[in-house]
KOLTI-900154 format. One record per residue: x negated, y negated, z of N, C-alpha, C, O in turn; residue in one letter. Coordinates in steps of 0.05 Angstrom, whole numbers, padded with zeros to 5 digits, always signed. Example, Ala and Ser with C-alpha at 12.3 -4.5 7.8 and 13.67 -1.06 7.14 Angstrom:
REM KOLTI-900154
-00264+00114+00156-00246+00090+00156-00264+00066+00156-00285+00066+00169a-00257+00045+00142-00273+00021+00143-00258-00001+00157-00268-00023+00161s
//
This chain:
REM KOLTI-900154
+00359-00463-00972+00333-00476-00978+00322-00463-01003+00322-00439-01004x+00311-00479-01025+00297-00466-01048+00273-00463-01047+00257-00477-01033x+00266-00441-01064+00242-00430-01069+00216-00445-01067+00193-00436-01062x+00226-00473-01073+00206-00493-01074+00195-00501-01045+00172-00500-01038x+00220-00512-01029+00220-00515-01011+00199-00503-00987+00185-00513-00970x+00206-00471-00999+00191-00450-00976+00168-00461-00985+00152-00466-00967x+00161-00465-01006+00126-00468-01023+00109-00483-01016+00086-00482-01025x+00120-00507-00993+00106-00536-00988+00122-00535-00963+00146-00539-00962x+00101-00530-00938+00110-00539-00915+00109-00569-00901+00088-00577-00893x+00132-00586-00899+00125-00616-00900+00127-00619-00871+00131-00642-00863x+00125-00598-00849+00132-00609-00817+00113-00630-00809+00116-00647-00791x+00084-00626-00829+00063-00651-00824+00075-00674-00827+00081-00689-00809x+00079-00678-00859+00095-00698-00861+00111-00716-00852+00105-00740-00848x+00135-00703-00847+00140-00712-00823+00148-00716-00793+00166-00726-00779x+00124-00704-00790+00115-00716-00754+00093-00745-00762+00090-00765-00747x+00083-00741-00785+00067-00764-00788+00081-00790-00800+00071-00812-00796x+00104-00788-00816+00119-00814-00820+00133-00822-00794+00134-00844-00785x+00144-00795-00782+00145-00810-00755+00137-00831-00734+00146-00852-00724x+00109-00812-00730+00081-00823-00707+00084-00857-00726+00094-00877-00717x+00070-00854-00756+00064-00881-00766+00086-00903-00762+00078-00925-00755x+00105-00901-00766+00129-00916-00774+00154-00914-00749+00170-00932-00746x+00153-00894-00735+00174-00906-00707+00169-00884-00687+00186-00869-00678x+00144-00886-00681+00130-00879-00652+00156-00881-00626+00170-00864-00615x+00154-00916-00623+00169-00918-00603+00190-00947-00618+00185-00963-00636x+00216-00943-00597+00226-00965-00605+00223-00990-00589+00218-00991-00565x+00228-01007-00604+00228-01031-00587+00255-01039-00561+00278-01048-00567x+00248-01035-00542+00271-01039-00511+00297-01062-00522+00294-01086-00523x+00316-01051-00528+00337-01069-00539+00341-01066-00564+00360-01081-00568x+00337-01060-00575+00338-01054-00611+00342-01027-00619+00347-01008-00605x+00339-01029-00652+00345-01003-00658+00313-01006-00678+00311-00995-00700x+00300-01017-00669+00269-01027-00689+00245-01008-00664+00236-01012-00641x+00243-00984-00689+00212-00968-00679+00185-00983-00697+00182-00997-00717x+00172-00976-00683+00142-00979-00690+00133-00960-00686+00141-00942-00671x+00111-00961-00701+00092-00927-00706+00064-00941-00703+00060-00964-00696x+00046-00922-00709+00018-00929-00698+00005-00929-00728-00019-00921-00728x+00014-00937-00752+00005-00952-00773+00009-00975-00766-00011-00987-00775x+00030-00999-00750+00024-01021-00746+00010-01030-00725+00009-01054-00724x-00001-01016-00708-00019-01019-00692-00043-01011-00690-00056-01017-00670x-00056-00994-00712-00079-00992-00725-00083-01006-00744-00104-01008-00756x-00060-01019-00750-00070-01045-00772-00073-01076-00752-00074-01098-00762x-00075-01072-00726-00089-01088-00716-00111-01096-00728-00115-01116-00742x-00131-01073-00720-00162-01076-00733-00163-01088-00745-00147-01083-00763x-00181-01116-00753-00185-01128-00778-00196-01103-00796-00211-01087-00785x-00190-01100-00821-00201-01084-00835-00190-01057-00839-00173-01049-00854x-00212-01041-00815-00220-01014-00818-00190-01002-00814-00181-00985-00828x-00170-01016-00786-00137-01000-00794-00122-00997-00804-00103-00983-00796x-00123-01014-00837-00116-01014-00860-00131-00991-00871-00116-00978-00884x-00147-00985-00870-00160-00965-00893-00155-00941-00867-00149-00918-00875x-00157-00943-00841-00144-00914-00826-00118-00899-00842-00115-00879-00855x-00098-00927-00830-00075-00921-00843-00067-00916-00861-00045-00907-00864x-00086-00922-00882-00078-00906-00918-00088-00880-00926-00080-00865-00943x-00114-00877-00905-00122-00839-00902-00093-00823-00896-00082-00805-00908x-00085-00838-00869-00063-00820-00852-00047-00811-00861-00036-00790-00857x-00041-00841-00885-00006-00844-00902-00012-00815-00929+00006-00800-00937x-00037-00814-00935-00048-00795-00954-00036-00772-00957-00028-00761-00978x-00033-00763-00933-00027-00737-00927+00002-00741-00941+00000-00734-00964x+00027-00748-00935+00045-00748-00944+00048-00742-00977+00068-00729-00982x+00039-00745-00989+00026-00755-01018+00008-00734-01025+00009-00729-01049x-00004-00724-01014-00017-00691-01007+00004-00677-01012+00000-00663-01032x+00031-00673-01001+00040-00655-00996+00067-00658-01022+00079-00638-01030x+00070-00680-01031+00081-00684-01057+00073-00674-01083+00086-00671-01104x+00048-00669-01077+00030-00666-01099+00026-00632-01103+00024-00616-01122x+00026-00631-01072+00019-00592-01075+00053-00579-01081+00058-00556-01089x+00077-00603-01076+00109-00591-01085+00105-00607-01107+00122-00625-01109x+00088-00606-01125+00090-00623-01156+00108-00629-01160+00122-00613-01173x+00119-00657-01151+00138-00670-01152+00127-00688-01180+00104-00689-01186x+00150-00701-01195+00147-00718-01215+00125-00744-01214+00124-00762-01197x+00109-00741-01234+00086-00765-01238+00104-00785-01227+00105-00791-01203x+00120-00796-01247+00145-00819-01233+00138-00826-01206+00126-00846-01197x+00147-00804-01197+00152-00807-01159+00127-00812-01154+00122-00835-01146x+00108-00796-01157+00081-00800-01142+00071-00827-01153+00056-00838-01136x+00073-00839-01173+00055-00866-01178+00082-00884-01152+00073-00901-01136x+00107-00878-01152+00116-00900-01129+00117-00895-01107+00127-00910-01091x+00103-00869-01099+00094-00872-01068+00067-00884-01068+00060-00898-01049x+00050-00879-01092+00034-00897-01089+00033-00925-01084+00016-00938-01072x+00053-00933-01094+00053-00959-01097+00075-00969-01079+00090-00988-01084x+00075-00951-01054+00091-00956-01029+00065-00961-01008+00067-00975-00988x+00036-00943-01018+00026-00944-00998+00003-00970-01006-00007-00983-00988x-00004-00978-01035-00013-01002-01044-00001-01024-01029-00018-01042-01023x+00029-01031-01018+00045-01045-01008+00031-01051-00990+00017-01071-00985x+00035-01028-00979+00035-01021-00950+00000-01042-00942-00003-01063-00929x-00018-01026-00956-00038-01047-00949-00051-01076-00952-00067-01088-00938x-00033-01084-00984-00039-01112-00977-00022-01129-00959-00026-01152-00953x-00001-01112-00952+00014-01124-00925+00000-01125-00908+00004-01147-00898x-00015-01116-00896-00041-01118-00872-00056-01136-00885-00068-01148-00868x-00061-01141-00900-00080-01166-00905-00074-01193-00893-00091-01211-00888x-00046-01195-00890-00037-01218-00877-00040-01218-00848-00030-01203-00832x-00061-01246-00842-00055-01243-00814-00036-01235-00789-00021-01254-00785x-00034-01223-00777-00012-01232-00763+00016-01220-00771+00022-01199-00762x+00028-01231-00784+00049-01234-00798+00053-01214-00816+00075-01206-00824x+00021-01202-00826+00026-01176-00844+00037-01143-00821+00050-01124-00829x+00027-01148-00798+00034-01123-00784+00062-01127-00782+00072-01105-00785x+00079-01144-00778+00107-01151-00778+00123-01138-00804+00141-01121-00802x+00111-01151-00831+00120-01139-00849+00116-01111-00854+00133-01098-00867x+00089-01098-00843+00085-01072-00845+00112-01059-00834+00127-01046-00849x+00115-01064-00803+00137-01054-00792+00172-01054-00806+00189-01036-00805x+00173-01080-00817+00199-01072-00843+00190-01050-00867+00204-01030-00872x+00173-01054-00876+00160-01039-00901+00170-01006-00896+00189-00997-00908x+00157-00993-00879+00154-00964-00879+00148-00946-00895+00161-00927-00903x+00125-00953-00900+00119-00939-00928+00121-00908-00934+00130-00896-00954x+00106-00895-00898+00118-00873-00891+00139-00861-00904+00140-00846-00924x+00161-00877-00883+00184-00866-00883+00194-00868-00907+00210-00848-00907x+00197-00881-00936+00194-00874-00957+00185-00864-00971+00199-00857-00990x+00159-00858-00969+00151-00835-00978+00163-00809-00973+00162-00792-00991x+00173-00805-00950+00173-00777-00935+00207-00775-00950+00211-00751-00955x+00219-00784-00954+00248-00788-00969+00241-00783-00992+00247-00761-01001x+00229-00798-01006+00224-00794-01036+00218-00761-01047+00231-00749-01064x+00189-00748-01030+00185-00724-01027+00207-00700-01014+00205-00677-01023x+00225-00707-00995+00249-00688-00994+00273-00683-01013+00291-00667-01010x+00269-00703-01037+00295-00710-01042+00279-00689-01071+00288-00667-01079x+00262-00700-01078+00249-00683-01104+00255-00650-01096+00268-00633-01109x+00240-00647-01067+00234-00614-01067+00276-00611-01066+00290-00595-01078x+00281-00622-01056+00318-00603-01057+00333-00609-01086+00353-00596-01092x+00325-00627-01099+00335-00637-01132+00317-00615-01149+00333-00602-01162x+00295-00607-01153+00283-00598-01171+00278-00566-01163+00267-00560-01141x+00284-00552-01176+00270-00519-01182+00241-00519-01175+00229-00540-01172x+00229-00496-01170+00214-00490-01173+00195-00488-01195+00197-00468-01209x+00173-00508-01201+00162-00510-01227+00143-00490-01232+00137-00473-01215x+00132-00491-01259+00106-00472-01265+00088-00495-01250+00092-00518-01243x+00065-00476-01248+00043-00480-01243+00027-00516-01261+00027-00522-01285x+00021-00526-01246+00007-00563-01248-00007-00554-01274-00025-00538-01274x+00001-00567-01295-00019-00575-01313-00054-00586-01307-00062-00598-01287x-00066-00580-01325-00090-00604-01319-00084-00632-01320-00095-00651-01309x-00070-00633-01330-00065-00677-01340-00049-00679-01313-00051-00699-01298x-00026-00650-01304-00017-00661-01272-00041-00670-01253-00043-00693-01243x-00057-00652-01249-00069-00651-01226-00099-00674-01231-00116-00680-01214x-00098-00681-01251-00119-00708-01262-00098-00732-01252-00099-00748-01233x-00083-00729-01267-00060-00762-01258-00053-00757-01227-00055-00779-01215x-00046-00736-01210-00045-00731-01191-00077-00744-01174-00079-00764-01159x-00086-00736-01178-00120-00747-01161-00124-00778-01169-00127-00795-01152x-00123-00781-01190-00119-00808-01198-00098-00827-01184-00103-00851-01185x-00073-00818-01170-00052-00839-01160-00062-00833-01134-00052-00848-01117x-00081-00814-01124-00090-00809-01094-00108-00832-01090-00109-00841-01067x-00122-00842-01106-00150-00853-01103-00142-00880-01105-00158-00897-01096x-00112-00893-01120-00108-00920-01113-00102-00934-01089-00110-00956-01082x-00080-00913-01072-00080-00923-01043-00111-00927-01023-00118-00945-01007x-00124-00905-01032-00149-00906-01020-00166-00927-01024-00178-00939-01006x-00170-00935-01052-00186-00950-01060-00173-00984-01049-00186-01003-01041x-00143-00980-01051-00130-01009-01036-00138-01009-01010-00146-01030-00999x-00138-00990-01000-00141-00988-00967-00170-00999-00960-00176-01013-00941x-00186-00989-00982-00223-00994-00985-00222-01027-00979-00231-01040-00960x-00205-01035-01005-00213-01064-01019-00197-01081-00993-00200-01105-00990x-00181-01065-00974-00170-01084-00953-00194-01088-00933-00202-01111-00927x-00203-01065-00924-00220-01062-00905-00244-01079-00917-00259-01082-00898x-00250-01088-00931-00279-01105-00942-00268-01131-00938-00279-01149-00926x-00242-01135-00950-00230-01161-00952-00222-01168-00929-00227-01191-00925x-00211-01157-00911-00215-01156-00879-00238-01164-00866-00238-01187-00857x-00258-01150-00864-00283-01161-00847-00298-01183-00866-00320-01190-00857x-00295-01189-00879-00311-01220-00895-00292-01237-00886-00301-01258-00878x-00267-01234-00884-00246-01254-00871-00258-01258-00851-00273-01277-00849x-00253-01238-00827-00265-01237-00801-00294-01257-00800-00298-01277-00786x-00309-01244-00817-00339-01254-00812-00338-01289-00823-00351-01308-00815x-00324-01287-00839-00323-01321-00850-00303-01336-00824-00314-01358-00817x-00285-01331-00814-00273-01343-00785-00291-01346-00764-00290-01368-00754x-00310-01325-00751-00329-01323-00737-00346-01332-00741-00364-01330-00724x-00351-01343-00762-00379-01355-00772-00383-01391-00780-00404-01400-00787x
//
């Protein structure tokens, strides 16, 4: 194991791409589900749960300063991830192929055992770093709004 490795403990990680992405499997299959597609029940608010949760993963990429590269496409694993919940129905389905998780959590092991140990995050890292944190969040936001005006315009 490298130096890096020891430097960024990911057991959060993944127990949480786990939990999100294949909790349990489905009786007959080889297809898990995690409790990101079933908090994306919620109209709304379990889209923006589940992009806090997915955060963490992406947290922990960031503190093994893995390549801008990588981190803008986990971002844009977990951007996926939530306008796939926007779809009724049919979006928790696609969530469940998606795994945004579980790609993420790949993407981030494969950096920490490919790359050395770096110096210390630049400022422009840790600015572009906060900056690719705040798009999943902000998708997760713009789901959860775009969610309950759905809701409220059906109900209404």
């Amino acid at each position: 194991m490298s130096d890096r490795a020891r430097e960024v403990d990911v057991e959060l990680s993944r127990q949480l791409a786990r939990v999100m992405d294949d909790a349990v499997t489905v009786p007959g299959t080889r297809i898990g589900i995690g409790l990101d597609a079933l908090i994306g029940l919620v109209p709304g608010i379990g889209d923006a749960v589940g992009s806090a949760l997915s955060g963490v993963i992406v947290r922990d990429a960031i503190r093994a300063r893995v390549p801008m590269a990588v981190l803008a496409w986990m971002g844009l694993n977990l951007v996926v991830d939530a306008l796939l919940g926007l779809v009724p129905g049919v979006g928790d389905l696609l969530d469940v192929a998606h795994r945004a998780n579980r790609k993420n959590l790949r993407l981030l092991l494969r950096e920490i055992e490919r790359q050395p140990l770096r110096e210390p995050p630049s400022r422009a890292y840790v600015v572009g770093a906060a900056a690719l944190m705040l798009v999943p969040v902000l998708a997760g936001l713009a789901a959860t709004v775009l969610g309950i005006w759905l809701l409220w315009r059906w109900l209404t």
